[in-house]
N, CA, C and O atoms as a GROMACS GRO file, in nm:
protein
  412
    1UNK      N    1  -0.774   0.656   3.614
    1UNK     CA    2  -0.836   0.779   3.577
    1UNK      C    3  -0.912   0.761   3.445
    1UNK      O    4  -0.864   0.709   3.344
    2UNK      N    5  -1.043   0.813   3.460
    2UNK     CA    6  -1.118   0.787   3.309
    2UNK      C    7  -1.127   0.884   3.239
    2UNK      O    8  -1.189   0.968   3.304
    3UNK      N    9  -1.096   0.930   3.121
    3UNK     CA   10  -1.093   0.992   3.035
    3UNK      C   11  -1.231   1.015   2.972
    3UNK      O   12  -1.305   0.920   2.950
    4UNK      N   13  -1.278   1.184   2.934
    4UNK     CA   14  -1.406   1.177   2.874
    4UNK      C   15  -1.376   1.108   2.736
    4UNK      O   16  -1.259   1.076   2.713
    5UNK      N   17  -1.458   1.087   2.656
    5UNK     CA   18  -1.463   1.011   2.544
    5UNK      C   19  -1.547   1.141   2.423
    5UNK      O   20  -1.658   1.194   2.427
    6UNK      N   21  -1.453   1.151   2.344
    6UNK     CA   22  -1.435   1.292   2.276
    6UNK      C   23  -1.584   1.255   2.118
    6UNK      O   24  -1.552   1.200   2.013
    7UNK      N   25  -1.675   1.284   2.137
    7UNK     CA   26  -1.824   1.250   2.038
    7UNK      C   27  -1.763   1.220   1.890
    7UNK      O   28  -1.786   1.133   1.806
    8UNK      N   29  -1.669   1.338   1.895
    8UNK     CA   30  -1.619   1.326   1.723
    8UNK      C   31  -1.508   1.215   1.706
    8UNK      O   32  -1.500   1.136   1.612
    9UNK      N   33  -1.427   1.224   1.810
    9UNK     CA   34  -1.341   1.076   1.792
    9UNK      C   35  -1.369   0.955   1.752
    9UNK      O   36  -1.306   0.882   1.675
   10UNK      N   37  -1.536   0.926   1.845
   10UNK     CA   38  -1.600   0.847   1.825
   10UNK      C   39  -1.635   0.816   1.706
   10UNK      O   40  -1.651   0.698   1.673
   11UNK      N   41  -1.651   0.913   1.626
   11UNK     CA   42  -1.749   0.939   1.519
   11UNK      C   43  -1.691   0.878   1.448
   11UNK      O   44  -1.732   0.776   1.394
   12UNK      N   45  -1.563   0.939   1.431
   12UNK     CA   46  -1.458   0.933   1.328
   12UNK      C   47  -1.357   0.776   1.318
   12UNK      O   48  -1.295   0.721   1.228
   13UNK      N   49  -1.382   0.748   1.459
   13UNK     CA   50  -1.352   0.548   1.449
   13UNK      C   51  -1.450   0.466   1.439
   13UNK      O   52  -1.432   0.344   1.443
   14UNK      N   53  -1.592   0.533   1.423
   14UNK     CA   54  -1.711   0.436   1.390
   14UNK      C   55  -1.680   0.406   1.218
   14UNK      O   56  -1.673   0.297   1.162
   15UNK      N   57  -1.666   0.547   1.158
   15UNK     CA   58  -1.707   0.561   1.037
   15UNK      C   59  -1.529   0.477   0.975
   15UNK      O   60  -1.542   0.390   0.889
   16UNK      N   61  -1.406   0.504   1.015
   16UNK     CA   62  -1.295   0.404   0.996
   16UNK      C   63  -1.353   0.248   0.989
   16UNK      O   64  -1.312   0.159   0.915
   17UNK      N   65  -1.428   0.242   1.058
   17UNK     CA   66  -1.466   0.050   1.108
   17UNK      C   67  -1.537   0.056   0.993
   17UNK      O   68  -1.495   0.003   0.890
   18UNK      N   69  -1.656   0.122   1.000
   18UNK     CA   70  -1.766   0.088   0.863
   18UNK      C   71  -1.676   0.066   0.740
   18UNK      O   72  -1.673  -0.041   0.680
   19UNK      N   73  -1.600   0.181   0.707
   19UNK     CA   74  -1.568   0.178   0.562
   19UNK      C   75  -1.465   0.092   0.555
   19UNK      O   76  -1.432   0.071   0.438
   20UNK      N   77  -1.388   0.024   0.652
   20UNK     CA   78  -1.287  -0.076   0.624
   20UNK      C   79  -1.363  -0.200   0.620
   20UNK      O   80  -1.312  -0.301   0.570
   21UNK      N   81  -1.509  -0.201   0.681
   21UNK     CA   82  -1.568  -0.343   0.667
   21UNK      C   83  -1.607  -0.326   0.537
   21UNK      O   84  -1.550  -0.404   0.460
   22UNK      N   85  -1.671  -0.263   0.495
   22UNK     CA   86  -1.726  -0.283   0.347
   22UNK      C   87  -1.550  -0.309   0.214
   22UNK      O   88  -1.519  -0.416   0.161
   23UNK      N   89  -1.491  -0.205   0.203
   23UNK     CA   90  -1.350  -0.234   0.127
   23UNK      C   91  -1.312  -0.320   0.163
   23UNK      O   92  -1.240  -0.363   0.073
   24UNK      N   93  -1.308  -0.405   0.266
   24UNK     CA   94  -1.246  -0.549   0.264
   24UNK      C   95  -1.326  -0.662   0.235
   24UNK      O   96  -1.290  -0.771   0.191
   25UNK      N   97  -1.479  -0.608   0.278
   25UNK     CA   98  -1.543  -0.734   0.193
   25UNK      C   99  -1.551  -0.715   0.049
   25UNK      O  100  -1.580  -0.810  -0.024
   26UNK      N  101  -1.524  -0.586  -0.002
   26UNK     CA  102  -1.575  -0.611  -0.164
   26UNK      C  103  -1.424  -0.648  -0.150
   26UNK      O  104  -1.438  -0.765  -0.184
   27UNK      N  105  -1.284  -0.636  -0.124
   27UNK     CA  106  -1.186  -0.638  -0.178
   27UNK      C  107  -1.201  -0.868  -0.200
   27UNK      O  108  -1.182  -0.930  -0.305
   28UNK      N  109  -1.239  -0.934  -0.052
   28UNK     CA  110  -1.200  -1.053  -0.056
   28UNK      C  111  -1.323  -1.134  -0.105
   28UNK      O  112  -1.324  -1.256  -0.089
   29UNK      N  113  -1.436  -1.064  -0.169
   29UNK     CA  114  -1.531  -1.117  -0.252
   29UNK      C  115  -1.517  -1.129  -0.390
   29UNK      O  116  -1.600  -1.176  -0.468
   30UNK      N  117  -1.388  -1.075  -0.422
   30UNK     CA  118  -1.368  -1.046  -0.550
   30UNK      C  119  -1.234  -1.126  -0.611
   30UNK      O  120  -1.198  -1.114  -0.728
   31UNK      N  121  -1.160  -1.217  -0.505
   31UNK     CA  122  -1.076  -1.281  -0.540
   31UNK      C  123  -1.096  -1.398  -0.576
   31UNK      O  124  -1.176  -1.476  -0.525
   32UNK      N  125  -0.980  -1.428  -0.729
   32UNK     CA  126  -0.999  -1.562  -0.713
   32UNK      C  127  -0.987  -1.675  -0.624
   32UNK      O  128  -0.941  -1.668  -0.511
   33UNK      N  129  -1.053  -1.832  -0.705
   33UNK     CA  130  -1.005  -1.933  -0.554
   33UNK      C  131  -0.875  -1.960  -0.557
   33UNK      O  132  -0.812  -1.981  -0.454
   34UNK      N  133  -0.795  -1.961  -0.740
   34UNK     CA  134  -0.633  -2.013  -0.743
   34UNK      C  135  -0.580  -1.846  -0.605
   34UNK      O  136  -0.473  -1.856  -0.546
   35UNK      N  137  -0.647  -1.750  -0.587
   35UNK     CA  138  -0.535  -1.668  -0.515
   35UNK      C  139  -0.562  -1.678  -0.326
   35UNK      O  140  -0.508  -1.614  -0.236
   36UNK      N  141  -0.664  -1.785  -0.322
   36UNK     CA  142  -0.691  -1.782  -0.210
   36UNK      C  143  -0.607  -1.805  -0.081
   36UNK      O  144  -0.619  -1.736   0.020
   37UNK      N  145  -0.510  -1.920  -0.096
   37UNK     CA  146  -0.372  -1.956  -0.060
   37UNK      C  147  -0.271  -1.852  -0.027
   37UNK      O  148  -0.209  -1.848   0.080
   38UNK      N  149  -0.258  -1.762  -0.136
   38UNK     CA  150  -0.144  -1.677  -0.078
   38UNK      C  151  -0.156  -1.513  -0.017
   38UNK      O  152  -0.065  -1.440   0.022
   39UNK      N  153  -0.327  -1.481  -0.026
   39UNK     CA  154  -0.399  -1.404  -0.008
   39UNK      C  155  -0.409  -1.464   0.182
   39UNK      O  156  -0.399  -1.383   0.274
   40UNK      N  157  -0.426  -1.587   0.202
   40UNK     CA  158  -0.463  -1.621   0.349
   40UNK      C  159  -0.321  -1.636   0.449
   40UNK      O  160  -0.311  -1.627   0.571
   41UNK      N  161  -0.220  -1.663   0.345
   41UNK     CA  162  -0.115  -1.643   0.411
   41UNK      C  163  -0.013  -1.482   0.464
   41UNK      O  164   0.056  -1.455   0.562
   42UNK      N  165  -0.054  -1.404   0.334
   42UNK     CA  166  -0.031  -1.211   0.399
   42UNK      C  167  -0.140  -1.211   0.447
   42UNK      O  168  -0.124  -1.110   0.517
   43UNK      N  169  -0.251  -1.246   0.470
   43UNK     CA  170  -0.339  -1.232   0.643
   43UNK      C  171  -0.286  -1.243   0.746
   43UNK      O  172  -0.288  -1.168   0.844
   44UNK      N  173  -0.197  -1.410   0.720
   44UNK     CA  174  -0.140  -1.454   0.863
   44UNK      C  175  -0.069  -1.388   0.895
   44UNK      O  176  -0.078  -1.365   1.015
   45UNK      N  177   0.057  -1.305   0.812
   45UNK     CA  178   0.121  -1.221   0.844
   45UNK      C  179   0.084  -1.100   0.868
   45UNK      O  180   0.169  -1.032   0.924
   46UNK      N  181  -0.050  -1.032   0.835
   46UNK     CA  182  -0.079  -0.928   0.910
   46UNK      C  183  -0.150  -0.929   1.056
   46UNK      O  184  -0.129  -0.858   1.154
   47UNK      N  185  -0.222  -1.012   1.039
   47UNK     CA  186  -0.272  -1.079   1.171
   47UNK      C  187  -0.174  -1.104   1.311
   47UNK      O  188  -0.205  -1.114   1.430
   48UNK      N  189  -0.056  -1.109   1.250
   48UNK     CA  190   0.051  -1.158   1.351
   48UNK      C  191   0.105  -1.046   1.413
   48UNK      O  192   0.140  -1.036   1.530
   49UNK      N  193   0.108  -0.962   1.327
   49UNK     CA  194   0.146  -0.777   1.355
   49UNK      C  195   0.028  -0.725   1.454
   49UNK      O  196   0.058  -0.650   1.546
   50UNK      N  197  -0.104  -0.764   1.436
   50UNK     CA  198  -0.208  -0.751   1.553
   50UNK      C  199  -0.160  -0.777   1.640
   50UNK      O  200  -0.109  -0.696   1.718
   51UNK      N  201  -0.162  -0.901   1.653
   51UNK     CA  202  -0.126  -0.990   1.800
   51UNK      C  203  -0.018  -0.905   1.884
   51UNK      O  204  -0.024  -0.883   2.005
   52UNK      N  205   0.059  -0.873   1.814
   52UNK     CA  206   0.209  -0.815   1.891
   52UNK      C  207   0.153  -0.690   1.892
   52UNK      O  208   0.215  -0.613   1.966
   53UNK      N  209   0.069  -0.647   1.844
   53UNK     CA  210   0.021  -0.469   1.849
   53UNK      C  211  -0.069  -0.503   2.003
   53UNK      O  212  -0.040  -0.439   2.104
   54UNK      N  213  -0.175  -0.605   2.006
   54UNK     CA  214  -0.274  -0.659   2.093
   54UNK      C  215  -0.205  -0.653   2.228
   54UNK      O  216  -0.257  -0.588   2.318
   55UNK      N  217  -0.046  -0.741   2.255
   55UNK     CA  218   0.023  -0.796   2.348
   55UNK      C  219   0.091  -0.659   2.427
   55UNK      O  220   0.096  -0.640   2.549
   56UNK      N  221   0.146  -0.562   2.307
   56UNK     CA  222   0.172  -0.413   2.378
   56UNK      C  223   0.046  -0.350   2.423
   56UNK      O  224   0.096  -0.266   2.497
   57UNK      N  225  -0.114  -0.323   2.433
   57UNK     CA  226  -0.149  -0.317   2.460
   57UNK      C  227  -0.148  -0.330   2.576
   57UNK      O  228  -0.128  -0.247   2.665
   58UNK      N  229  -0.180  -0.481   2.583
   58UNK     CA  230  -0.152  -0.492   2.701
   58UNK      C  231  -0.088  -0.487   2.789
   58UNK      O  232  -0.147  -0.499   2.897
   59UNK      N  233   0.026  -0.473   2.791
   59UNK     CA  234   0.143  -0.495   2.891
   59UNK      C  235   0.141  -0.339   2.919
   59UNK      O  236   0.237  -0.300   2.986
   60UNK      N  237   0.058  -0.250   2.884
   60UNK     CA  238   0.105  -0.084   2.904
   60UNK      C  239  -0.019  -0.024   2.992
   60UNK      O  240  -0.018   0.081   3.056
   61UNK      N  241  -0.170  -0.159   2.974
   61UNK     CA  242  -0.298  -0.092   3.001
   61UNK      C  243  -0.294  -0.109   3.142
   61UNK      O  244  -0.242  -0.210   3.190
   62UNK      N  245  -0.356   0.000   3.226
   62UNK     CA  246  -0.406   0.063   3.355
   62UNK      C  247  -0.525   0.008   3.409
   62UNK      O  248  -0.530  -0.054   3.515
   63UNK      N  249  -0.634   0.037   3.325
   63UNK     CA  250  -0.750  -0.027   3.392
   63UNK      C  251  -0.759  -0.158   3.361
   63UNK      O  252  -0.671  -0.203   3.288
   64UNK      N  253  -0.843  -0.226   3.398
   64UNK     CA  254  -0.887  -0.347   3.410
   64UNK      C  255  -0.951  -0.428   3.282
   64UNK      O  256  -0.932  -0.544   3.247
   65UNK      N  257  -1.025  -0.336   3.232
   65UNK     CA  258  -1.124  -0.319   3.154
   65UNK      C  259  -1.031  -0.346   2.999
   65UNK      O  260  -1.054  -0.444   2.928
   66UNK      N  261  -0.949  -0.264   2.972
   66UNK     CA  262  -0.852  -0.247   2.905
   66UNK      C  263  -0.764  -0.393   2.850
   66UNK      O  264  -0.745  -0.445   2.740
   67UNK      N  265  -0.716  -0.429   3.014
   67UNK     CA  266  -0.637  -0.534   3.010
   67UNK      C  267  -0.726  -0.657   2.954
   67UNK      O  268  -0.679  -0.720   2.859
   68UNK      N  269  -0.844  -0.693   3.004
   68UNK     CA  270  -0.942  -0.802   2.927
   68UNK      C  271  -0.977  -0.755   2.796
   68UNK      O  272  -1.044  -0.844   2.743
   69UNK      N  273  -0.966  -0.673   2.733
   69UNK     CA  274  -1.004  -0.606   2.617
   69UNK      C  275  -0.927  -0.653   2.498
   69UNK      O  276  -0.957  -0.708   2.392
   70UNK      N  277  -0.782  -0.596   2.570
   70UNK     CA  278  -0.643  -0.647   2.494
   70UNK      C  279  -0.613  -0.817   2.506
   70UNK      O  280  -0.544  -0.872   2.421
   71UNK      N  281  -0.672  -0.893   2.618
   71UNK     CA  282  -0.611  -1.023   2.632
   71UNK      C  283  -0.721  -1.094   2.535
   71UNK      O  284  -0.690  -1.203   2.487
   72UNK      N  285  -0.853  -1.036   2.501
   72UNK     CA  286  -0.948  -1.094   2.455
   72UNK      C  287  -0.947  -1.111   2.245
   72UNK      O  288  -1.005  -1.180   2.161
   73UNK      N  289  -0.809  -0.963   2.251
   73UNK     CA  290  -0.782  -0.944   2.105
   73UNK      C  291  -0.706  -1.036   2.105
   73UNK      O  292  -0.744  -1.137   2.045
   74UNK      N  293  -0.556  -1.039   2.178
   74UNK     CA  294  -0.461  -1.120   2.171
   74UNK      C  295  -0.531  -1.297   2.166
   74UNK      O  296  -0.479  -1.362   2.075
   75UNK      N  297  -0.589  -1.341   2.212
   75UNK     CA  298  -0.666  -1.468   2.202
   75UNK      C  299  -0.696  -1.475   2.069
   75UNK      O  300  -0.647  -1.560   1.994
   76UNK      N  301  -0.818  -1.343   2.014
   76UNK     CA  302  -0.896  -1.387   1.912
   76UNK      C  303  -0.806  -1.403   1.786
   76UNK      O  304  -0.810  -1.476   1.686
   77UNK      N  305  -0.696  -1.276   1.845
   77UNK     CA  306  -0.579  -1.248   1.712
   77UNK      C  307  -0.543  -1.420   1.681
   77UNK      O  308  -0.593  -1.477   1.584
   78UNK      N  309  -0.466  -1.477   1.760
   78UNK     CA  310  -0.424  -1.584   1.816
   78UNK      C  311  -0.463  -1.758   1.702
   78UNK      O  312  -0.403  -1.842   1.635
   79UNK      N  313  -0.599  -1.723   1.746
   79UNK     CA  314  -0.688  -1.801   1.710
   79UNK      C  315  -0.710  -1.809   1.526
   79UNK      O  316  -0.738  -1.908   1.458
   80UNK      N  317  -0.682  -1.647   1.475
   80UNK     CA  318  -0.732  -1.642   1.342
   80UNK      C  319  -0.576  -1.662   1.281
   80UNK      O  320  -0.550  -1.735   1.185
   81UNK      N  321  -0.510  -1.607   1.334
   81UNK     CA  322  -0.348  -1.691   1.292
   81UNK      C  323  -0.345  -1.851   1.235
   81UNK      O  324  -0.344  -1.899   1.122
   82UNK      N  325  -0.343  -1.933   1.422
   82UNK     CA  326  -0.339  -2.054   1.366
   82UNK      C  327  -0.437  -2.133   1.267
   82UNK      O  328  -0.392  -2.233   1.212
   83UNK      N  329  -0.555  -2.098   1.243
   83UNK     CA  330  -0.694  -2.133   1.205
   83UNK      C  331  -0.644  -2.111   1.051
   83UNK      O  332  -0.672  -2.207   0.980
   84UNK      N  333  -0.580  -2.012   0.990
   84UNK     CA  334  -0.541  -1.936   0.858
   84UNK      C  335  -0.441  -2.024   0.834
   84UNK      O  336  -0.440  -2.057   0.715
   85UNK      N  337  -0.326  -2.093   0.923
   85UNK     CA  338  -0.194  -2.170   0.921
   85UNK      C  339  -0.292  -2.310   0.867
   85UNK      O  340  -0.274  -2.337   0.748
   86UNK      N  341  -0.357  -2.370   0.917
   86UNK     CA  342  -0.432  -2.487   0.920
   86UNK      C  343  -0.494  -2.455   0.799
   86UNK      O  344  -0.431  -2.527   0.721
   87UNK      N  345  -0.566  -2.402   0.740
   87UNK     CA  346  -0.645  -2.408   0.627
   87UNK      C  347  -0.540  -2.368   0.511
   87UNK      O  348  -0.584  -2.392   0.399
   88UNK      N  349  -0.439  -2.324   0.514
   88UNK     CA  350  -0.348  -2.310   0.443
   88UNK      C  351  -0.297  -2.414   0.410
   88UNK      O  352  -0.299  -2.454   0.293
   89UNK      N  353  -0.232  -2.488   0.524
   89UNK     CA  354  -0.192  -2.624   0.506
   89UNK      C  355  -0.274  -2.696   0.426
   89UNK      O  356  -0.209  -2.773   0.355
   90UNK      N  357  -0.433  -2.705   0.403
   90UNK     CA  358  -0.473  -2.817   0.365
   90UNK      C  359  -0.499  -2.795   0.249
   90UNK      O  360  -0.515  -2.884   0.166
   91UNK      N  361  -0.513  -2.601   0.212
   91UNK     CA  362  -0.503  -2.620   0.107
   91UNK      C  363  -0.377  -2.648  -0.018
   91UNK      O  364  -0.382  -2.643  -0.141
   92UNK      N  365  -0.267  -2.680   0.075
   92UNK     CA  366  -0.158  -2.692   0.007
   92UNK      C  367  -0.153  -2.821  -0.025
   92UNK      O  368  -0.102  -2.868  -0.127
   93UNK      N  369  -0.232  -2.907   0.105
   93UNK     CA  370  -0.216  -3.070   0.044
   93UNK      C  371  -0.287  -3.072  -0.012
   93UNK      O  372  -0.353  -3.169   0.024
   94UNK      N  373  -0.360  -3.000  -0.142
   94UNK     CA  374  -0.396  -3.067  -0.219
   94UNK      C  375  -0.289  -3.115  -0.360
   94UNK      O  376  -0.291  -3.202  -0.448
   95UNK      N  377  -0.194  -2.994  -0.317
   95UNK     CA  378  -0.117  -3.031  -0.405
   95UNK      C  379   0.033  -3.070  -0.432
   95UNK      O  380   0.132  -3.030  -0.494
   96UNK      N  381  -0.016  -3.187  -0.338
   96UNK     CA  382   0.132  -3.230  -0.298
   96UNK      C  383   0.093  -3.368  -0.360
   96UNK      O  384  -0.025  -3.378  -0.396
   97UNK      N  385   0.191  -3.498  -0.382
   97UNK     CA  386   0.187  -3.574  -0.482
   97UNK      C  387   0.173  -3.662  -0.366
   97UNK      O  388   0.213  -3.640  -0.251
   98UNK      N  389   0.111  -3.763  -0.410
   98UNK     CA  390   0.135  -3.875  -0.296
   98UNK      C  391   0.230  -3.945  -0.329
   98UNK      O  392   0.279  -3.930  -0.441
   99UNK      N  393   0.280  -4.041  -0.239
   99UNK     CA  394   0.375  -4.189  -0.326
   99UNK      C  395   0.323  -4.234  -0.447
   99UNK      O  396   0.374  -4.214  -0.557
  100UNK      N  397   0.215  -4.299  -0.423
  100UNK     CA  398   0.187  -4.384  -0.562
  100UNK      C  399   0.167  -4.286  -0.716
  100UNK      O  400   0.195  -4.322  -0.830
  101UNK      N  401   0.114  -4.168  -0.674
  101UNK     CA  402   0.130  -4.094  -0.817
  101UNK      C  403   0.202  -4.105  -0.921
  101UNK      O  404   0.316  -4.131  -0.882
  102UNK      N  405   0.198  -4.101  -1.023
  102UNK     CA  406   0.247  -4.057  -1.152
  102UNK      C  407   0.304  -3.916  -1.201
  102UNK      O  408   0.229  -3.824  -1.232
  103UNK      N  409   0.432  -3.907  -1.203
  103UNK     CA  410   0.472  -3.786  -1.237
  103UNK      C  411   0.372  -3.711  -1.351
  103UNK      O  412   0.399  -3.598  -1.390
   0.00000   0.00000   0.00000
């Protein structure tokens, strides 16, 4: 069953998207690089809260449309997780000591 799609609802989750894109780019244009590390890691952890928000989605959606919608977040969610895990990592080896180092 399709539901009409309410003009002001619309309105009102266009204008949510806009103003969270702009506050998050001034918020992560404005950080330092020493905070970049632990700033990418409460991503991963919010990102991960997507995914499982993404996965109930899905498992509840009816149409079709819906279900590729949600499997397509759950992927992308997915993707920006491990991708954030990996660049985390490397930026951690930078500061890890090798053998031959000098205390």
């Amino acid at each position: 069953m399709t539901e009409a799609l309410d003009p002001r609802a619309l309105l009102d989750a266009l204008f949510i998207l806009v103003l969270a894109g702009f506050v998050g780019y001034e918020v992560v244009s404005k950080v330092p690089t020493m905070l970049h590390t632990p700033l990418m890691s409460g991503a991963n952890a919010v990102h991960g809260v997507i995914v499982v928000g993404a996965m109930l989605v899905a498992a509840t959606a009816d149409d079709p449309l819906r279900i590729v919608l949600a499997l397509v977040a759950v992927l992308l969610g997915t993707i920006n997780v491990v991708g954030g895990f990996v660049v985390t990592d490397r930026m951690l080896e930078m500061f890890r000591r090798r053998p031959g180092d000098r205390p």
